[in-house]
C-alpha positions, 0 to 999 in steps of 0.5 A: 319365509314369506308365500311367493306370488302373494306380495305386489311388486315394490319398486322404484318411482318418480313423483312430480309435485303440482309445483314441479318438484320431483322425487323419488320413492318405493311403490307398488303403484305403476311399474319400474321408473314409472312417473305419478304426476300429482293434481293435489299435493300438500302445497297446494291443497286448502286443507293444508295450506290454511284456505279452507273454511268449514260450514259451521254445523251447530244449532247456535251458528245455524241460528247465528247465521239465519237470523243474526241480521235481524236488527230487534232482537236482543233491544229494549221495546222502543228500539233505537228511534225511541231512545233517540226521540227521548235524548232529544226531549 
């Protein structure tokens, strides 16, 4: 036998979507026929629909990002005008 008094009351509500979709469920959340109105819902939400985009966190995507634009790194000394200037001669 369950302690009386201890337990929340579990009763019957409606949710409404952010899209407008109603439906009925068992909560402890509000009283009898009490309406919870949504603001983020699975079909909204980024995380869920695929709109997310995670700050890349590692050293190599911190590196990456810093100094991904620099043109010298990773060319043979010269860089490109040298190359062109030799192609033509």
């Amino acid at each position: 036998m369950a302690k009386a008094g201890i337990h929340p009351d579990y009763h019957t509500i409606t949710v409404v979507m952010t899209d407008g979709s109603r439906y009925e469920t068992r909560s402890t959340w509000g009283k009898e026929g009490d309406v919870l109105t949504l603001d983020v819902d699975p079909k909204t939400h980024p995380a869920w629909v695929g709109g997310v985009n995670l700050r890349q966190t590692g050293r190599m995507e911190k590196f990456s990002n810093r100094f991904g634009g620099i043109s010298s790194i990773n060319k043979a000394p010269g860089g490109d005008a040298a190359k062109k200037d030799e192609s033509a001669a």
